[in-house]
PDBQT receptor file of N, H, CA, C and O in Angstrom, charges set to zero:
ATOM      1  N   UNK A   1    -226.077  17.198   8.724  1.00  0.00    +0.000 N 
ATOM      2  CA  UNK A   1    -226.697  16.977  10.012  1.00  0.00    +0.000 C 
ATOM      3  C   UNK A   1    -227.045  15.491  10.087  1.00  0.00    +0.000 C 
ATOM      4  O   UNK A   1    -227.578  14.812   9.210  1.00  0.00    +0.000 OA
ATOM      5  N   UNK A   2    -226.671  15.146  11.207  1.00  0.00    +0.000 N 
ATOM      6  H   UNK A   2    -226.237  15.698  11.920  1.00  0.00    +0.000 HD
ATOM      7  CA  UNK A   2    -226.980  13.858  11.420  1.00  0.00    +0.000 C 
ATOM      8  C   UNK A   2    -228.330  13.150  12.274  1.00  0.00    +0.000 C 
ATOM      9  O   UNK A   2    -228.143  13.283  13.484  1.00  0.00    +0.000 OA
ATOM     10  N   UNK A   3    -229.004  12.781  12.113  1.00  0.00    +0.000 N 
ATOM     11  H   UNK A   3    -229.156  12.672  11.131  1.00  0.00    +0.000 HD
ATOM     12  CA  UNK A   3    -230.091  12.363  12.887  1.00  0.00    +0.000 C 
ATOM     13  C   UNK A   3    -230.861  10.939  12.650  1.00  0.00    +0.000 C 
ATOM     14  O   UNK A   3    -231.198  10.493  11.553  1.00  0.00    +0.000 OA
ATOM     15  N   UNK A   4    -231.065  10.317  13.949  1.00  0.00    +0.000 N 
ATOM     16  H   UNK A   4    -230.790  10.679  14.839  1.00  0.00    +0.000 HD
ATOM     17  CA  UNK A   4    -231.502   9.414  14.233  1.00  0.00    +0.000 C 
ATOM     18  C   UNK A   4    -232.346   8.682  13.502  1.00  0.00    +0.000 C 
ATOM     19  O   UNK A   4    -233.411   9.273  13.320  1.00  0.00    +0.000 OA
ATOM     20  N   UNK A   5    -232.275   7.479  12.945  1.00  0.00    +0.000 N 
ATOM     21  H   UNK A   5    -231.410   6.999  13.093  1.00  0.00    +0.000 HD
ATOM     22  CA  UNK A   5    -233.514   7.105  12.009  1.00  0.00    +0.000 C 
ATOM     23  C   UNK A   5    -235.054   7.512  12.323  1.00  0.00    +0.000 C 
ATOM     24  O   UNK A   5    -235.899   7.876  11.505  1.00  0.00    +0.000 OA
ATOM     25  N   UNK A   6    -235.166   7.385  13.463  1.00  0.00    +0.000 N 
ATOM     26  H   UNK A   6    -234.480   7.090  14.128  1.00  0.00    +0.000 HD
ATOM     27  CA  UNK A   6    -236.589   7.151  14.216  1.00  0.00    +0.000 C 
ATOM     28  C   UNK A   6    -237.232   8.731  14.000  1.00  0.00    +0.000 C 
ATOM     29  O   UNK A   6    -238.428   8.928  14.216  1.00  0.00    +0.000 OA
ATOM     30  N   UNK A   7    -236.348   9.801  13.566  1.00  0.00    +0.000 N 
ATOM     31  H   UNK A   7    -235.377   9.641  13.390  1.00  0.00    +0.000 HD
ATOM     32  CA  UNK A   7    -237.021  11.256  13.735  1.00  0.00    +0.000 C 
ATOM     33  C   UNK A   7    -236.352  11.522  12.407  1.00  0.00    +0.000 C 
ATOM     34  O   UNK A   7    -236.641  12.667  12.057  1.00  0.00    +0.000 OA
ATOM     35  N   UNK A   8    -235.754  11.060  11.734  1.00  0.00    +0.000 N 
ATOM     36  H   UNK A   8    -235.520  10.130  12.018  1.00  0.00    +0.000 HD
ATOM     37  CA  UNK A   8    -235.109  11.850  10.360  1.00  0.00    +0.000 C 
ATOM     38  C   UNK A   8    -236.126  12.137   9.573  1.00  0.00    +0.000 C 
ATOM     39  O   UNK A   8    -236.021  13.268   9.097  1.00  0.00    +0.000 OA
ATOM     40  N   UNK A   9    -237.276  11.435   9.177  1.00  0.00    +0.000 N 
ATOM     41  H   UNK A   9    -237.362  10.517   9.564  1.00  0.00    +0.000 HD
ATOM     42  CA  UNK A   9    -238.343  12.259   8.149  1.00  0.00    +0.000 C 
ATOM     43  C   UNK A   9    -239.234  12.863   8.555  1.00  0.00    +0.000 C 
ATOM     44  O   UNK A   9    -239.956  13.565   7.846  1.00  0.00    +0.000 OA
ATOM     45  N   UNK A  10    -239.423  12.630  10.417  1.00  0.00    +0.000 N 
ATOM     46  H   UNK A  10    -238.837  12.060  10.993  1.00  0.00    +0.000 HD
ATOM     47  CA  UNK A  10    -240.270  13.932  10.971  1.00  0.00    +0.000 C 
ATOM     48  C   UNK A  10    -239.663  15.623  10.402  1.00  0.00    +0.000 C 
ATOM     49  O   UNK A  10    -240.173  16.556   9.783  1.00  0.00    +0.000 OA
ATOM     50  N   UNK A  11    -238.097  15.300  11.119  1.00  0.00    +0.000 N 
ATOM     51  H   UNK A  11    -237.683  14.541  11.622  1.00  0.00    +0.000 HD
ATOM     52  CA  UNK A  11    -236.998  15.908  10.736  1.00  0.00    +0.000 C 
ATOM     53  C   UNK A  11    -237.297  16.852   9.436  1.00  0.00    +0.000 C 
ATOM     54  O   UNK A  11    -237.704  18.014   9.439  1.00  0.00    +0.000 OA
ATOM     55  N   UNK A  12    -236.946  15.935   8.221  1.00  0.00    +0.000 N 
ATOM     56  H   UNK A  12    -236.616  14.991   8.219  1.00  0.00    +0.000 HD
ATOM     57  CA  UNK A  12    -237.295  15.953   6.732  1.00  0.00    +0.000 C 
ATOM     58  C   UNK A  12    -238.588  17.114   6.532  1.00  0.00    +0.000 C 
ATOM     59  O   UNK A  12    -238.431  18.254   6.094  1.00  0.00    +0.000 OA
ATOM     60  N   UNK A  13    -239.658  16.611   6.894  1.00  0.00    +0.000 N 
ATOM     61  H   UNK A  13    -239.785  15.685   7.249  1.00  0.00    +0.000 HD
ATOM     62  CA  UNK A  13    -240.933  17.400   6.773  1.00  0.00    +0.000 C 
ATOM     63  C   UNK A  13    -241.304  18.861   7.323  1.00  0.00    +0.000 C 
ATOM     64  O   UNK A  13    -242.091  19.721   6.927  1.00  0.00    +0.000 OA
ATOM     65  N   UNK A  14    -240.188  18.763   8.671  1.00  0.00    +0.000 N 
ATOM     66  H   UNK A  14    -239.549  18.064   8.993  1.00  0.00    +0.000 HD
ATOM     67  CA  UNK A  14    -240.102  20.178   9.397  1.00  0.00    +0.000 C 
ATOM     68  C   UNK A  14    -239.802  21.031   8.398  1.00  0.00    +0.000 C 
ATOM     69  O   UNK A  14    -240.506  22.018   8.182  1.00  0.00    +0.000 OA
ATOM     70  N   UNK A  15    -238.489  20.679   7.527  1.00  0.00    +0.000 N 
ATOM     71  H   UNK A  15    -237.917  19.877   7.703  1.00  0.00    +0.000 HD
ATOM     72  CA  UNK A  15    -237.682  21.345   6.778  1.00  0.00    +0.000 C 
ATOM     73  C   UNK A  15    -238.086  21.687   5.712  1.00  0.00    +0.000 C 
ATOM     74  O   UNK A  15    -237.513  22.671   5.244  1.00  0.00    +0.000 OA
ATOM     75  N   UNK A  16    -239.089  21.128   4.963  1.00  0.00    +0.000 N 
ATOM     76  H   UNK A  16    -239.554  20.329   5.344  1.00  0.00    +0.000 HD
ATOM     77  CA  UNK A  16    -239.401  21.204   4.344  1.00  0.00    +0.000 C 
ATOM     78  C   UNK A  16    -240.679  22.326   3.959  1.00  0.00    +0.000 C 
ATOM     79  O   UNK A  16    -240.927  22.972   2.941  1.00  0.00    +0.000 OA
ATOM     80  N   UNK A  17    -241.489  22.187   5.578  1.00  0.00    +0.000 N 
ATOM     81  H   UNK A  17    -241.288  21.662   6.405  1.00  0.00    +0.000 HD
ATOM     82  CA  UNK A  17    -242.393  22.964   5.818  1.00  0.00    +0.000 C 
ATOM     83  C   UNK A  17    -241.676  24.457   5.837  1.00  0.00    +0.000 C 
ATOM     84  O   UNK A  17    -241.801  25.425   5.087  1.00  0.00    +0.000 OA
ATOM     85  N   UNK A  18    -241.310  24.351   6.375  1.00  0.00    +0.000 N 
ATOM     86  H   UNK A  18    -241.208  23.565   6.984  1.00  0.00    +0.000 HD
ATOM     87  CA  UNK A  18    -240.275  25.794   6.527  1.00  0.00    +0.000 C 
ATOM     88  C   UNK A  18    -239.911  26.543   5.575  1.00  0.00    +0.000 C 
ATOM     89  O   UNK A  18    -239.974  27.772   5.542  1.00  0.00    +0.000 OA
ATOM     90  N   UNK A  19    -239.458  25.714   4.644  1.00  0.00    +0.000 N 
ATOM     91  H   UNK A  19    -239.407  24.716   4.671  1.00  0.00    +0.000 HD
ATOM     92  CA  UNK A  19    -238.936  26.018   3.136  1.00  0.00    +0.000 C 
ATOM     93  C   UNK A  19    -239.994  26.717   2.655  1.00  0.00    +0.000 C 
ATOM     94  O   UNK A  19    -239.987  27.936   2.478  1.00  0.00    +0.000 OA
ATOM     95  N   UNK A  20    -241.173  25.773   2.373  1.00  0.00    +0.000 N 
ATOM     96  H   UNK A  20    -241.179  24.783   2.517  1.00  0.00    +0.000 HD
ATOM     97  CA  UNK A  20    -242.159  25.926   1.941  1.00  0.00    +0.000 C 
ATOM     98  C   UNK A  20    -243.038  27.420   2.154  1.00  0.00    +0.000 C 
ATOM     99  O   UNK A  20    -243.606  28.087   1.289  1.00  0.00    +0.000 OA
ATOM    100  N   UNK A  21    -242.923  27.673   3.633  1.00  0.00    +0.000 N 
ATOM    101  H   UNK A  21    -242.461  27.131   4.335  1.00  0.00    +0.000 HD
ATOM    102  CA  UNK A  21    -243.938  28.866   4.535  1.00  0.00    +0.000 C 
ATOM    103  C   UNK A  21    -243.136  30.126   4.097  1.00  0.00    +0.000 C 
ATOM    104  O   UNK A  21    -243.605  31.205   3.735  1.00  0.00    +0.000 OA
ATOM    105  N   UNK A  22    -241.457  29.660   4.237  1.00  0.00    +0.000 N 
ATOM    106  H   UNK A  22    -241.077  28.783   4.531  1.00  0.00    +0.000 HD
ATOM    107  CA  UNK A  22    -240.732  30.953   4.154  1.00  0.00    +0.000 C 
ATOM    108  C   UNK A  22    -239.491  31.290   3.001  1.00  0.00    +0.000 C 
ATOM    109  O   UNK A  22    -238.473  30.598   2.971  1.00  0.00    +0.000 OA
ATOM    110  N   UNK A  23    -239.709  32.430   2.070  1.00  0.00    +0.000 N 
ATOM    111  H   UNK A  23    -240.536  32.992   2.095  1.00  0.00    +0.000 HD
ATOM    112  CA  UNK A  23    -238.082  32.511   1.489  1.00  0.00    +0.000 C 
ATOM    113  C   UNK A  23    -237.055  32.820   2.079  1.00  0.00    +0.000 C 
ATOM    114  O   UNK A  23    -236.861  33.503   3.085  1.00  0.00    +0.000 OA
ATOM    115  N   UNK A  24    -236.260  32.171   1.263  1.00  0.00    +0.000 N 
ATOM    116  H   UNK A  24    -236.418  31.617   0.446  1.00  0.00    +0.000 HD
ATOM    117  CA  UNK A  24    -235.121  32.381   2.231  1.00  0.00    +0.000 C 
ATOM    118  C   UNK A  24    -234.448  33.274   2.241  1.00  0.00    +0.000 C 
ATOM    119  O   UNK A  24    -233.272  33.149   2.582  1.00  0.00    +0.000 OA
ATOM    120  N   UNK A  25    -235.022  34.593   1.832  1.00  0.00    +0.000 N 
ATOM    121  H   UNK A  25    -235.978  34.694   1.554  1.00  0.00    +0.000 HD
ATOM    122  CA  UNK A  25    -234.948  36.375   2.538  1.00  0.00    +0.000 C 
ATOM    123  C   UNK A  25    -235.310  36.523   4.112  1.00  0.00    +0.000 C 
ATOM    124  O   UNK A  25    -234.717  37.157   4.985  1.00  0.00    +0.000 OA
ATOM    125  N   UNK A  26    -236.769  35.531   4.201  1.00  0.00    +0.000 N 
ATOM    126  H   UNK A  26    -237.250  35.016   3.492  1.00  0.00    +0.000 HD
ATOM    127  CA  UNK A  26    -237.418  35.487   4.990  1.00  0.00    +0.000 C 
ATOM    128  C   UNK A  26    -236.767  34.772   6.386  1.00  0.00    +0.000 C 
ATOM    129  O   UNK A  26    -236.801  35.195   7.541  1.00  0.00    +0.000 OA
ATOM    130  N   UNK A  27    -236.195  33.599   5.877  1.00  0.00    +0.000 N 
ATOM    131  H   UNK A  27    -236.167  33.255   4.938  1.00  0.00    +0.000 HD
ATOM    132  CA  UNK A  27    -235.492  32.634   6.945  1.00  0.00    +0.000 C 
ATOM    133  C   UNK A  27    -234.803  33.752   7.338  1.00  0.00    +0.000 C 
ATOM    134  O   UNK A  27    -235.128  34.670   8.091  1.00  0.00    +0.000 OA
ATOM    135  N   UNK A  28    -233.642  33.503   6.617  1.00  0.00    +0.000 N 
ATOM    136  H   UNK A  28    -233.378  32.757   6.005  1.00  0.00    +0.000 HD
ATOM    137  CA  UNK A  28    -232.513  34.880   7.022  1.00  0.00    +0.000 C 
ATOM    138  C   UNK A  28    -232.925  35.885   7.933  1.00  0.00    +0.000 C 
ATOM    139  O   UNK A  28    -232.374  35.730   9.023  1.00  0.00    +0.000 OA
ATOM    140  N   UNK A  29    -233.557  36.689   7.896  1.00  0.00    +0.000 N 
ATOM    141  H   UNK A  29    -234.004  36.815   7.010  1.00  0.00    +0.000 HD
ATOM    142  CA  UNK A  29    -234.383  37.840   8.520  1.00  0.00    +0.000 C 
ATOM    143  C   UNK A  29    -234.577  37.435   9.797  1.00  0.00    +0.000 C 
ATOM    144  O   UNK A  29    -234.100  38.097  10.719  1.00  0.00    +0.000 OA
ATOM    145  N   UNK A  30    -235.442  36.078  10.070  1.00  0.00    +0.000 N 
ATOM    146  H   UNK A  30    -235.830  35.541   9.321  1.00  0.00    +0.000 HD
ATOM    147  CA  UNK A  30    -235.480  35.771  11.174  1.00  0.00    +0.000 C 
ATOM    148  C   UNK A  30    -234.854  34.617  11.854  1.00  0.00    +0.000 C 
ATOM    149  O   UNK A  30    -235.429  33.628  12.308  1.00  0.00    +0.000 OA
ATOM    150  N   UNK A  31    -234.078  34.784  11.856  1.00  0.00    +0.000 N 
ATOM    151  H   UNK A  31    -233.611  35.587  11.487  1.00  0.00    +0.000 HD
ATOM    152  CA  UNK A  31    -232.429  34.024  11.830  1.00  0.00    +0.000 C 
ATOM    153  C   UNK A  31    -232.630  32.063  11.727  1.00  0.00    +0.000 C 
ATOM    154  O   UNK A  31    -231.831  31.200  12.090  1.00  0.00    +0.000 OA
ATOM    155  N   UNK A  32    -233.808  31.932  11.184  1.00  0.00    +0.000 N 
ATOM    156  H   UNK A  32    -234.458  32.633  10.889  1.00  0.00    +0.000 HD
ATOM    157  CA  UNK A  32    -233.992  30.349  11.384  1.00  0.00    +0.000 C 
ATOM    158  C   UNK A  32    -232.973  29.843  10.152  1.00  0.00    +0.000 C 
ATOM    159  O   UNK A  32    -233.225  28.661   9.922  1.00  0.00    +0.000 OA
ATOM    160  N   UNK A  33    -231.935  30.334   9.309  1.00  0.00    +0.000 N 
ATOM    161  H   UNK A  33    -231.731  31.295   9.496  1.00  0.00    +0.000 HD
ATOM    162  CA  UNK A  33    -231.010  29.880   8.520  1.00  0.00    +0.000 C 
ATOM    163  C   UNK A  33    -229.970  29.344   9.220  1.00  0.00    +0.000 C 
ATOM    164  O   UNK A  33    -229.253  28.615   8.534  1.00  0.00    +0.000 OA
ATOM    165  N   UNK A  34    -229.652  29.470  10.376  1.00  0.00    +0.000 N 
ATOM    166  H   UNK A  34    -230.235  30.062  10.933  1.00  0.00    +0.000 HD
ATOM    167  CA  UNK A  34    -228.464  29.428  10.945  1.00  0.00    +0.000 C 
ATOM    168  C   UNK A  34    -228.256  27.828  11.842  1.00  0.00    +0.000 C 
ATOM    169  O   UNK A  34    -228.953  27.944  12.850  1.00  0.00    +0.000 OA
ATOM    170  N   UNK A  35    -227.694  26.671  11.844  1.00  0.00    +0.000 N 
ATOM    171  H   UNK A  35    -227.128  26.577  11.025  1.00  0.00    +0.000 HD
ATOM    172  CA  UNK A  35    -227.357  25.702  12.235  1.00  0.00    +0.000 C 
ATOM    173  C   UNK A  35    -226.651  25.917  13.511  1.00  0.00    +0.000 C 
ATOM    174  O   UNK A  35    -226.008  26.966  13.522  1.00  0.00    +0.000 OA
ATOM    175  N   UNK A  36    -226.591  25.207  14.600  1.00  0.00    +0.000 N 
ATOM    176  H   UNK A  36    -227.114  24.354  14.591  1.00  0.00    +0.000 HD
ATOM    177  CA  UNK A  36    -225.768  25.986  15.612  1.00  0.00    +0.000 C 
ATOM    178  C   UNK A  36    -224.790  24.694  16.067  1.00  0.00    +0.000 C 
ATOM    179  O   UNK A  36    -224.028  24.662  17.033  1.00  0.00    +0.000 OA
ATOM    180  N   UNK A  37    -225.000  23.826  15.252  1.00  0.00    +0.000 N 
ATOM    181  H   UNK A  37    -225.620  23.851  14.467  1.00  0.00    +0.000 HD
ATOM    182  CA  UNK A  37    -224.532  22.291  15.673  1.00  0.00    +0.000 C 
ATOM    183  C   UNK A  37    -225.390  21.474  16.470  1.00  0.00    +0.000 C 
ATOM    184  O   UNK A  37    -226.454  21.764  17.017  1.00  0.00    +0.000 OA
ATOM    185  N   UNK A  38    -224.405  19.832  16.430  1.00  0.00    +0.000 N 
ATOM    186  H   UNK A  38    -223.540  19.597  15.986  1.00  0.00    +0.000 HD
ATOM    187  CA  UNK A  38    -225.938  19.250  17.363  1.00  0.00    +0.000 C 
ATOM    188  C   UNK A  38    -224.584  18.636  18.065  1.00  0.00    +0.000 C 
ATOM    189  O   UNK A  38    -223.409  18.982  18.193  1.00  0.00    +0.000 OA
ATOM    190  N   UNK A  39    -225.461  17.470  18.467  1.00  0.00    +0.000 N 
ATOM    191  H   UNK A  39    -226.415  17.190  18.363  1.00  0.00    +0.000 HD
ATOM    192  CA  UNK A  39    -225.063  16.619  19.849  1.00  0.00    +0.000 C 
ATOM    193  C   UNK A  39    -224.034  15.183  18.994  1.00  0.00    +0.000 C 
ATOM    194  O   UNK A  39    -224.555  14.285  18.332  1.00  0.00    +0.000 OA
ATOM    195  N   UNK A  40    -222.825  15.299  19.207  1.00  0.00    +0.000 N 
ATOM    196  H   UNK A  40    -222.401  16.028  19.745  1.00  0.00    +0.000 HD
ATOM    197  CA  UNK A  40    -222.557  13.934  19.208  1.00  0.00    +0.000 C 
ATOM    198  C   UNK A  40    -221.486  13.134  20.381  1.00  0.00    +0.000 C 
ATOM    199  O   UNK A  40    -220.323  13.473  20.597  1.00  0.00    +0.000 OA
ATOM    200  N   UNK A  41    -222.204  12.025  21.034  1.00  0.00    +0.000 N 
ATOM    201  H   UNK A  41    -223.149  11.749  20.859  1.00  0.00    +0.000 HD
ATOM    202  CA  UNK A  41    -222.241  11.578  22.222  1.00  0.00    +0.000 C 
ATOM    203  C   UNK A  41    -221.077  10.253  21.996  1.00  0.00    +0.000 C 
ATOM    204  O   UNK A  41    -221.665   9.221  21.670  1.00  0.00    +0.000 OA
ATOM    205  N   UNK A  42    -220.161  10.154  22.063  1.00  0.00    +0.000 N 
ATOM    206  H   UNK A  42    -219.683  10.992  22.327  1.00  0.00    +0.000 HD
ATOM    207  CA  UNK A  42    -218.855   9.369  21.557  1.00  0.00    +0.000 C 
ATOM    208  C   UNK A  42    -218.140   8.809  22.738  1.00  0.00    +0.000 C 
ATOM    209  O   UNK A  42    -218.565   9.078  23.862  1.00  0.00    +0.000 OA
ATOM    210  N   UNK A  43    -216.875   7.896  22.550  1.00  0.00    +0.000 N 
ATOM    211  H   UNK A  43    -216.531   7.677  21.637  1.00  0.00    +0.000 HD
ATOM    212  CA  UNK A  43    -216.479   7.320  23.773  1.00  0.00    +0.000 C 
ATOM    213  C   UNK A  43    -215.103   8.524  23.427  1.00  0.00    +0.000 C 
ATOM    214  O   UNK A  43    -214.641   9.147  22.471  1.00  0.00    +0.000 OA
ATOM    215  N   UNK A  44    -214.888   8.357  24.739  1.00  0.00    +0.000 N 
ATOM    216  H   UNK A  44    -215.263   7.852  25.516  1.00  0.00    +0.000 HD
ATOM    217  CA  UNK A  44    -212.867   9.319  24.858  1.00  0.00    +0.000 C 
ATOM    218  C   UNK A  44    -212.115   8.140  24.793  1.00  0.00    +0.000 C 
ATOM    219  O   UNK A  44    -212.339   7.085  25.387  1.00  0.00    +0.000 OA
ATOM    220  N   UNK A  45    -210.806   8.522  23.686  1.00  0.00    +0.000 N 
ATOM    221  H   UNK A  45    -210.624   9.379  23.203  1.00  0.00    +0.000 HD
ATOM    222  CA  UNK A  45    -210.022   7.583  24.281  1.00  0.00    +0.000 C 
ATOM    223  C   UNK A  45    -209.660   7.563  25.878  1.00  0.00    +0.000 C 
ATOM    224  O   UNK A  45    -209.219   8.580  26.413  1.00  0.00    +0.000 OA
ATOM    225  N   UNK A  46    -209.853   6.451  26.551  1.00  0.00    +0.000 N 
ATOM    226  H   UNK A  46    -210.212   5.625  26.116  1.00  0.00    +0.000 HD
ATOM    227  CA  UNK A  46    -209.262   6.293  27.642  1.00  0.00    +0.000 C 
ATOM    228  C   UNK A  46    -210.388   6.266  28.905  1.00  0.00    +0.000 C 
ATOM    229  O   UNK A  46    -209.998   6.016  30.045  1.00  0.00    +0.000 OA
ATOM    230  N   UNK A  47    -211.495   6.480  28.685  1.00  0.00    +0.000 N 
ATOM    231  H   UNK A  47    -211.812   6.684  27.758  1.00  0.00    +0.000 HD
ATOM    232  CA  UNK A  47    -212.486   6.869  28.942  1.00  0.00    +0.000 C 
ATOM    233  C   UNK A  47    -213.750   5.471  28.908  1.00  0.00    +0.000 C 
ATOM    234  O   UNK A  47    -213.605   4.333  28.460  1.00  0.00    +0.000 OA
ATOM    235  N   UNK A  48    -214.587   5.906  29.360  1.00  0.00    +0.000 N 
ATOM    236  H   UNK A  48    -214.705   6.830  29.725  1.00  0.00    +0.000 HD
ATOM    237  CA  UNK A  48    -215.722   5.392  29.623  1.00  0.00    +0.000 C 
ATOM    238  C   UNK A  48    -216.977   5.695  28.517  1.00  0.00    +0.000 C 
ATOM    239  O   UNK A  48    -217.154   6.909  28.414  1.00  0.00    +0.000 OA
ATOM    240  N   UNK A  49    -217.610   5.140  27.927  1.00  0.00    +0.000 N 
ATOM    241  H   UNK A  49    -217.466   4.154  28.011  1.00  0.00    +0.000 HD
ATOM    242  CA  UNK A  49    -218.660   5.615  26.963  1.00  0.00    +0.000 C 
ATOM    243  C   UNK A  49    -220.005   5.643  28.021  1.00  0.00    +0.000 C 
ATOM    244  O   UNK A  49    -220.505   4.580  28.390  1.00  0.00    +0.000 OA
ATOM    245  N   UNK A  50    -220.627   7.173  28.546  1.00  0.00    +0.000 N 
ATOM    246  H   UNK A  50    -220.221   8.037  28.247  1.00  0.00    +0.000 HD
ATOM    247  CA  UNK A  50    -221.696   6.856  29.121  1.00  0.00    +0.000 C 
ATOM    248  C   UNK A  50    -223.116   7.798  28.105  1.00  0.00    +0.000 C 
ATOM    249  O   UNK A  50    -223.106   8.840  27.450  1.00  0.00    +0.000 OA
ATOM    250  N   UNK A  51    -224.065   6.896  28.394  1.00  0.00    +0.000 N 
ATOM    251  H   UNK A  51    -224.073   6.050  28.926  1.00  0.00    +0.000 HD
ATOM    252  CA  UNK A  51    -225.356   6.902  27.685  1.00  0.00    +0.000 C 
ATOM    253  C   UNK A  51    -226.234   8.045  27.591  1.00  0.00    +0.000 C 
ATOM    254  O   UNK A  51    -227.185   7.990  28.370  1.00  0.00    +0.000 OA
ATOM    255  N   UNK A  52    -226.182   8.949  26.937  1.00  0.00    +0.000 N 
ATOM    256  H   UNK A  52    -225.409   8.994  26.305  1.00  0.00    +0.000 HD
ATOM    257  CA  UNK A  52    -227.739   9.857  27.536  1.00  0.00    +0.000 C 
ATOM    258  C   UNK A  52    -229.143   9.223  27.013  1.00  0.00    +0.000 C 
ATOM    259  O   UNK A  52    -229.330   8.718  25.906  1.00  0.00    +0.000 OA
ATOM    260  N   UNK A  53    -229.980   9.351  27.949  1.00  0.00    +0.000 N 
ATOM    261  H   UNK A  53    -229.828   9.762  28.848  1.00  0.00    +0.000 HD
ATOM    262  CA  UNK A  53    -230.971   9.177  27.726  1.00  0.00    +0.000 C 
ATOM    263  C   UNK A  53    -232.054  10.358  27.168  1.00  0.00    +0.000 C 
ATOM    264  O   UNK A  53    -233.223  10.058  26.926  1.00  0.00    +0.000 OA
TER     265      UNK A  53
């Protein structure tokens, strides 16, 4: 997973908390194991690169 410098060890600590609160019988169970993908915002060839804010 890729993420932004500015939130990666907020990021980090979420994950960690999580770990921490739940086994991962527990994750599983309540489906927070599962990644669903993220966002990556790229130019097309041929194309225009526009910004999200």
């Amino acid at each position: 997973m890729t993420l932004h410098s500015r939130v990666a060890s907020a990021a980090q600590q979420v994950l960690e908390r999580v770990a921490g609160l739940y086994s991962a019988a527990e994750r599983k169970a309540l489906g927070i194991d599962l990644f669903g993908g993220s966002l990556n915002v790229r130019k097309m060839r041929g194309g225009q690169h526009r910004r999200f804010l």
